[in-house]
N, C-alpha and C positions, 0 to 999 in steps of 0.2 A: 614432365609432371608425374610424380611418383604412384602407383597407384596403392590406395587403402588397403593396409593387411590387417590380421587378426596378432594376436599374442605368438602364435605360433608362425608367422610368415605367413600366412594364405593369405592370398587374394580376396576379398571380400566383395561379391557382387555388389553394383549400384545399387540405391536404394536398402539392400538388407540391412540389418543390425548385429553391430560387431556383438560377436556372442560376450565378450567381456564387459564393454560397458553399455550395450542394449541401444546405441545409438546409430541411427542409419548412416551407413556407407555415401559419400558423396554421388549424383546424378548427374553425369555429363563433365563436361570442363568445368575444373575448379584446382585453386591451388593450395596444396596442400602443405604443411608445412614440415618439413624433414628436420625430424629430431630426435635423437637416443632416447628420449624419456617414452615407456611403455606404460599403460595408465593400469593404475594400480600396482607399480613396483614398490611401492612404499607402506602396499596395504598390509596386515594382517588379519588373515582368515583362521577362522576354528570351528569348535565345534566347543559349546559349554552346556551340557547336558543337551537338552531338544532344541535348544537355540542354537543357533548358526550366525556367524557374525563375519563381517567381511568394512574390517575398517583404515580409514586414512592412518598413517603415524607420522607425524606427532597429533594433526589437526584433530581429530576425534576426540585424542587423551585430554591436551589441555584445554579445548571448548568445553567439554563433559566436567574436568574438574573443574573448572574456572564457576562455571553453571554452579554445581554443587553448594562450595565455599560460598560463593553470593546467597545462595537461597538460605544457608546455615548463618549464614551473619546477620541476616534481614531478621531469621526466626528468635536467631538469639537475645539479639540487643534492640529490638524494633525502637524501643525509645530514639537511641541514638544514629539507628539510621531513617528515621523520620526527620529527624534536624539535618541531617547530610543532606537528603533529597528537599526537603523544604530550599536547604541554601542552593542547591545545585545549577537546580533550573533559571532563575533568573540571572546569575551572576553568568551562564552559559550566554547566554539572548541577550542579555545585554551588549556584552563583550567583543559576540561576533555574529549580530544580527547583520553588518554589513557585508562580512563571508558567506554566510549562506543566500542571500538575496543577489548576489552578485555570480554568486558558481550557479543557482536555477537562471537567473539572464542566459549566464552562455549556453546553457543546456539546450533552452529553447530556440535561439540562434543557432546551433552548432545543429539540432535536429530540423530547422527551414534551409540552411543551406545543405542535409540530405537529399530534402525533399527536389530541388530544384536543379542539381548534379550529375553531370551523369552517370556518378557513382550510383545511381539510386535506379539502373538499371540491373544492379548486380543483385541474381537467385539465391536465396537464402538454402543451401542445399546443393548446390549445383545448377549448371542452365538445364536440364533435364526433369528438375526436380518440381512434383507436384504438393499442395496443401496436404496436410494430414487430416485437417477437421474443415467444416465447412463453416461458414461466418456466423450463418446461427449460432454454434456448439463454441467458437473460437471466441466470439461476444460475451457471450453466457458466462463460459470459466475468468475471460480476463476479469471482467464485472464483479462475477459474484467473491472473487477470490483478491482482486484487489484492492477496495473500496468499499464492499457492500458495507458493513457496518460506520463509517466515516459517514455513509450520505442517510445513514438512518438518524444518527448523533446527530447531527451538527444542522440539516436540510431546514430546520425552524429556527434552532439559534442562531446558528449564524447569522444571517438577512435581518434579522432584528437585532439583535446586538448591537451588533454595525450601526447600524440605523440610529439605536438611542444612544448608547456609550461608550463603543469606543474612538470614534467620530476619526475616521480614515481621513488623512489630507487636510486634517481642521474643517472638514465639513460638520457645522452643528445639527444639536441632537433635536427634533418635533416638538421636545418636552420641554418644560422650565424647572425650575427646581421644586415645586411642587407639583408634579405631575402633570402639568396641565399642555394641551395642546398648542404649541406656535405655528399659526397656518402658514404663515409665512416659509417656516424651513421644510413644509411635511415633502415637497417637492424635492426638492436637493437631498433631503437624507434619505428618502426613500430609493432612488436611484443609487446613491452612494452605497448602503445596505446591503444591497442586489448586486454592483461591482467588485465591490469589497470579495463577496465570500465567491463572486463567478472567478476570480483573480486568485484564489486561495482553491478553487477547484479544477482551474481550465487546464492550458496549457503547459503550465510552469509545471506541474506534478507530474502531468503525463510524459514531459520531456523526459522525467528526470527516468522514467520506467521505461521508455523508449532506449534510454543510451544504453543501459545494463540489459536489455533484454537483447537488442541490437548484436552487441558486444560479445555476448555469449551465443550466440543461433551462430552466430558470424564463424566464429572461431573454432565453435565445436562441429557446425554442418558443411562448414566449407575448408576448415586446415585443420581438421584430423584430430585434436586435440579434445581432452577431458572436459565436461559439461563442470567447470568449476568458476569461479570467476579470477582465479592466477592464469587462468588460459590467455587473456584477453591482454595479458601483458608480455607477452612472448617479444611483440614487434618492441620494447622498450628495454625489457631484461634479460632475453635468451633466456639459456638454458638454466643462468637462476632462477625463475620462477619455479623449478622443481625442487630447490633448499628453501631454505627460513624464510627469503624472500618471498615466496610464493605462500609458505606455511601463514606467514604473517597475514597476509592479504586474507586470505581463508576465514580467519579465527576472527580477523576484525568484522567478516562476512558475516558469520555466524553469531556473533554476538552480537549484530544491527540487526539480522532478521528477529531473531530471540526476544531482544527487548521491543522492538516495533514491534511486530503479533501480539507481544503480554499485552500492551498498549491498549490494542485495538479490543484484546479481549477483556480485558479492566473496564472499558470504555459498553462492552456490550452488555458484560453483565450485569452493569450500574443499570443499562436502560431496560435492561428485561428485567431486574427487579424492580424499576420504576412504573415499570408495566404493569408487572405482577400485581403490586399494590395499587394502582390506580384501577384495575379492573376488580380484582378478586380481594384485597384488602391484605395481602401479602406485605407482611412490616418490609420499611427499609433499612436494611443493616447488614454488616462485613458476613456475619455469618451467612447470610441468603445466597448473597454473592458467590461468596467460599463455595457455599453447596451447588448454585448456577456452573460456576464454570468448569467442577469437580464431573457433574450431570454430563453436558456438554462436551465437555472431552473426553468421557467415554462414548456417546455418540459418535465423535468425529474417529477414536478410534476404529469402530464400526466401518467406518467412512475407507480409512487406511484399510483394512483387509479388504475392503471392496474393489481396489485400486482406481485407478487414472479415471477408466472408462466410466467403467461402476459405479462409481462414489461421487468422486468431486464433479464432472462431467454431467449426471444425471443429476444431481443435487443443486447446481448451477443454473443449469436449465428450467427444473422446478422454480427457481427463487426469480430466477430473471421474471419469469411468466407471471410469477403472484406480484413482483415488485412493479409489472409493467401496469397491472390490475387495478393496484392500490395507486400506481401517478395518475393514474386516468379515473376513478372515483375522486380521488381531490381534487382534479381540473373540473369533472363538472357538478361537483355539489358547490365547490368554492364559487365566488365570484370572475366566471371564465375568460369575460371580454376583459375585464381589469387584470386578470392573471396575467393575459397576454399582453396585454397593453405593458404594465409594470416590467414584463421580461424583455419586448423591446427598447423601453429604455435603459433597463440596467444595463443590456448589451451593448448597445450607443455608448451609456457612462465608463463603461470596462473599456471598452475599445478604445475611447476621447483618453483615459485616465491609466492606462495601462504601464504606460511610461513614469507617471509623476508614482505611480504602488511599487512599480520595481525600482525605483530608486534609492540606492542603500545611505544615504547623504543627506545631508543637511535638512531633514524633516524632526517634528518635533512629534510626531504622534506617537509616540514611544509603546504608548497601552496598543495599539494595531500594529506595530512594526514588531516589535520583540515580545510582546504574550501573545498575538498570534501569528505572522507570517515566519517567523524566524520559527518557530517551533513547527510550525505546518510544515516547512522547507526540511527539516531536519528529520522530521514524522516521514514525511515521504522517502527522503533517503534511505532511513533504515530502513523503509519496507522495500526498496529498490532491489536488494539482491533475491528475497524470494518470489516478488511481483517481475522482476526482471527475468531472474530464470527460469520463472513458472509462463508466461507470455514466448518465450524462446523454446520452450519444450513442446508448444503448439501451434508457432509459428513456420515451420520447416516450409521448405515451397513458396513462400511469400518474396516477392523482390524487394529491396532494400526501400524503396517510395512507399509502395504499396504497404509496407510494414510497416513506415514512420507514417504516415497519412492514416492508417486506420486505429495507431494506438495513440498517436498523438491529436488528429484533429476529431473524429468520429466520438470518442469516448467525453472528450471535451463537452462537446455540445450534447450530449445525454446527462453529464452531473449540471452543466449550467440548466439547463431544464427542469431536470429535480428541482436545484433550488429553489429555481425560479417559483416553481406552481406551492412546493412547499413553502418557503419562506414567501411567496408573495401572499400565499391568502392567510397565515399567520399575521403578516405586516397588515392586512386590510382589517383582520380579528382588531388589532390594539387601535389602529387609530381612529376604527370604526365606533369602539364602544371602550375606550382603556379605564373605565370603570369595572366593567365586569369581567374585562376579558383576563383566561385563565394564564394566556401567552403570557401578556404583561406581566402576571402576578408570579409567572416562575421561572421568566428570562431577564426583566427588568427592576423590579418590587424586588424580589429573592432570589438571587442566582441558585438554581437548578437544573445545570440541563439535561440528567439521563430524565427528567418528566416533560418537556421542550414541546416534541412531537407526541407526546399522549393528551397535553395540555389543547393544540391544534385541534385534534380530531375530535375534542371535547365538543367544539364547538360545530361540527358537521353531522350531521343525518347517520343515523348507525354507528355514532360512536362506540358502541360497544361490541359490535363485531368488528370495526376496522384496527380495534385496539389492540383486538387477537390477532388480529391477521399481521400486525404491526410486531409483536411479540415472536408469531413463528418467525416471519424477516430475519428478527434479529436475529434468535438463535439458529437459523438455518445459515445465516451469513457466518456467525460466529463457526461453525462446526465446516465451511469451506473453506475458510482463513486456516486454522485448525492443521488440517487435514492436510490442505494445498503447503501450508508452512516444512511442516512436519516432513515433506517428500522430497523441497529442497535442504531441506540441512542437513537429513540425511545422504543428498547427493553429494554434498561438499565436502562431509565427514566420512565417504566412502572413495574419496578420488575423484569422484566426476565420474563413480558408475551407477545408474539411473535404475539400474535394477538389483541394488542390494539387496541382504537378508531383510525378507517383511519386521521381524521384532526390532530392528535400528528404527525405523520410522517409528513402530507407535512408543519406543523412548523418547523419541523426540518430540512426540505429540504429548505424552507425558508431562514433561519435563517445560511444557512453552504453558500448561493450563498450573502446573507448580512454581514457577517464575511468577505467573498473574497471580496468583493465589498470596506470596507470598510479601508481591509488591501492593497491593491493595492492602495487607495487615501490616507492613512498614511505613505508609504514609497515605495511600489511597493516591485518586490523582496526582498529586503532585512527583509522589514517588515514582507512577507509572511515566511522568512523560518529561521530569530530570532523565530517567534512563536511554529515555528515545535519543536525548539532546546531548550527551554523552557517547553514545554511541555514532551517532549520526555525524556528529563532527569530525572526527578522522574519515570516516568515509566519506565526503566530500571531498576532499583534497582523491581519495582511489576514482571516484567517480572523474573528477576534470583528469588524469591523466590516460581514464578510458577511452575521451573521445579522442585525444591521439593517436591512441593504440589504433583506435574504431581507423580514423584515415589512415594510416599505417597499411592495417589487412585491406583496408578495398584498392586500395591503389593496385596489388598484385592479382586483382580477380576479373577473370573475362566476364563481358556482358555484354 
């Protein structure tokens, strides 16, 4: 078994950090992989006035220009790439809503048979190797850096939606067509409601953050190689994955993280301006937005000079603790024993139904299959390589079980929780009173959802302080996505060195709040989440040949 050198042939103690690309030396047995490729042989470094750049070639060039061009074509002809993105997105979901529901099956599959293997004995780092961060701090960042803003969006629509119209499985809607309550169905859709979005939150997504996060701790902490996501294909391509092969991998990486982040951030700054105006009287319109996420990602650059520890790490921790604050103000202003009650069953419905929602086949729900799992499925993906290698960069120490059980089942059962308390006292708001209720009037009556969750707390004690509180969330979550984004693409546009020149990352943090910016004035949503579904589909065929790779390296690893 070879032992870890540096660029220069030195030996590199256990545990330390190759001075090149800042990532610990393997602890104990571990097998590493022997390969001529020296990471960062393909880099270019200089010196351009006070800035210092230290970059991948080709990957950097054509991600950066590619970025560019898009954002110049979006600016220039917006008319006509609003029609591109209007057509994009559904004719995507349609197409191949049975591909992507089919590649998250195995994902989940592919991460229970980790868990139960005795594969899933093998130290993330070496058998010597201790945690970096402790479960608090490790919680915190996965949370607040992968999801926060999804469970802010979505934690009231969703569970109502479902519920009234898009009727998962042919389960019918409460309502009749003029508004009125059917007692007979409030039973069954309310359960369904609560399944639907636990099914669109649980396990399926976490799997798919699990395989990439997996894939990379795997490769880079235990066989020597670059913190990239080409590393993880070594066991399938050799020493191609250091040409085009690898470059390719890279660039489709980079441009899934790119457009998912815009996504999420398109998606935050709709609900902080939603915010804005339901508290303060702040108009809704592109320009607020424009200036929101403009605000905001110079925060998160703030965020970037602070690094790892400083920034995202302290800022995560803040957000978890106010986010734990505000789930537990809504469990007990709301109605508590029906909260629970409602979330026990959805979990029953989830679990009874889990099988008939991932069925990619002969169902007819089309409005729940292809506008929203097929795009969820495709949303997570793209966000897979920087949620995957930001989870990996804090995972070191962790044994392989231990890894998949705390990012796949743990995180689980905290977004179905969310929902649950969110969307179930939302759901008790409409059926209790769907006259007056605000829910109703701006998830069902009017599709609105950055107002969803401000509409909710309307109807709770202190709404006007939970509303704020509801607002920093957002853009606290917004500025760790940001931030967190920004540190992988600069890892993958620098080789897989983790400690490049600081001014790469805040271009890049730049450059993801200039993507949002420019896809919100070429079509608003629609344009934001064609992008994800475009992007996200090649990378699902990179992702199923990961967990190859993934059996591949553990088969050679003591444990």
């Amino acid at each position: 078994m070879a032992e870890p050198e540096d660029s220069a042939g030195t030996a590199i103690p256990d545990g330390e950090p190759d001075p090149v690309t800042g990532i610990p030396a393997p602890e104990g047995a571990t097998e590493l992989i022997d390969t001529d490729y020296e990471i960062g042989q393909h880099n270019i470094e200089g010196q351009w006035g006070p800035i210092g750049f230290d970059i991948h070639n080709p990957v950097f060039a054509i991600s950066a220009l590619s970025v560019v061009a898009f954002v110049f074509y979006a600016l220039a002809l917006p008319e006509q790439a609003a029609s591109i993105f209007g057509w994009l997105r559904p004719a995507l979901t349609s197409s191949f809503d049975w591909f992507f529901l089919s590649a998250a099956n195995v994902f989940v599959l592919f991460c229970l048979l980790l868990i139960v293997s005795p594969w899933g004995a093998v130290r993330l780092g070496g058998k010597d190797a201790t945690p970096d961060f402790s479960y608090k701090s490790w919680f915190a960042m996965l949370f607040a850096a992968g999801m926060g803003i999804g469970l802010m969006f979505f934690g009231v629509l969703e569970p109502v939606y479902h519920m009234a119209i898009s009727a998962p499985l042919g389960t019918p809607s409460p309502f009749d067509a003029a508004g009125n309550i059917i007692p007979e169905n409030v039973e069954a859709a309310k359960a369904m409601g609560l399944a639907a979005t636990i099914y669109h939150w649980g396990l399926h997504p976490w799997a798919i953050y699990a395989v990439v996060g997996l894939a990379l701790a795997l490769f880079s902490f235990n066989k020597g190689l670059p913190l990239t996501i080409r590393s993880a294909f070594y066991p399938i391509f050799g020493e191609r994955v250091w040409g085009w092969t690898g470059h390719l991998i890279d660039i489709i990486a980079v441009f899934a993280t790119l457009f998912g982040l815009s996504t999420s951030l398109g998606f935050g700054a709709q609900q902080a301006n939603a915010g804005l105006n339901h508290v303060f009287g702040v108009p809704m319109s592109i320009p607020v937005q424009v200036a929101l996420i403009t605000v905001i990602t110079g925060v998160a650059l703030y965020s970037v000079l602070r690094g790892l520890d400083g920034g995202v790490k302290v800022l995560s921790e803040i957000n978890m603790g106010i986010a734990a604050l505000l789930l537990l103000f809504v469990l007990i202003a709301g109605p508590t024993m029906l909260i629970l009650t409602d979330f026990g069953e959805g979990l029953v419905a989830y679990v009874k139904d889990i099988i008939p929602l991932s069925n990619p086949i002969g169902r007819e729900d089309d409005s729940y299959r292809q506008g929203w799992t097929a795009f969820y499925w495709a949303w997570w993906i793209s966000w897979s390589p920087f949620v995957g290698m930001f989870i990996a960069r804090v995972s070191r120490g962790r044994t392989v079980r231990e890894f998949v059980v705390c990012v796949l089942i743990i995180p689980s059962i905290v977004c179905v929780l969310w929902m649950a308390v969110f969307g179930g006292v939302a759901i008790d708001q409409v059926l209790s009173d769907p006259v007056n209720s605000a829910v109703k009037a701006n998830v069902i009556d009017s599709y609105n959802p950055p107002l969803s969750l401000f509409a909710m707390l309307e109807g709770l004690p202190l709404s006007s302080i939970t509303s704020v509180v509801a607002i920093v969330l957002v853009i606290v979550f917004f500025v760790t996505s940001s931030d967190s984004g920004s540190l992988v693409i600069d890892t993958i546009t620098a080789g897989g060195k983790v400690d490049a020149p600081l001014p790469q990352r805040v271009f890049w943090a730049t450059f993801e709040g200039a993507v949002a910016i420019v896809l919100l004035i070429g079509g608003g949503l629609g344009a934001l989440q064609a992008m994800v579904i475009s992007t996200g589909l090649p990378f699902t065929v990179i992702l199923l040949l990961m967990c190859w790779a993934i059996l591949r390296g553990l088969q050679a690893e003591p444990r």
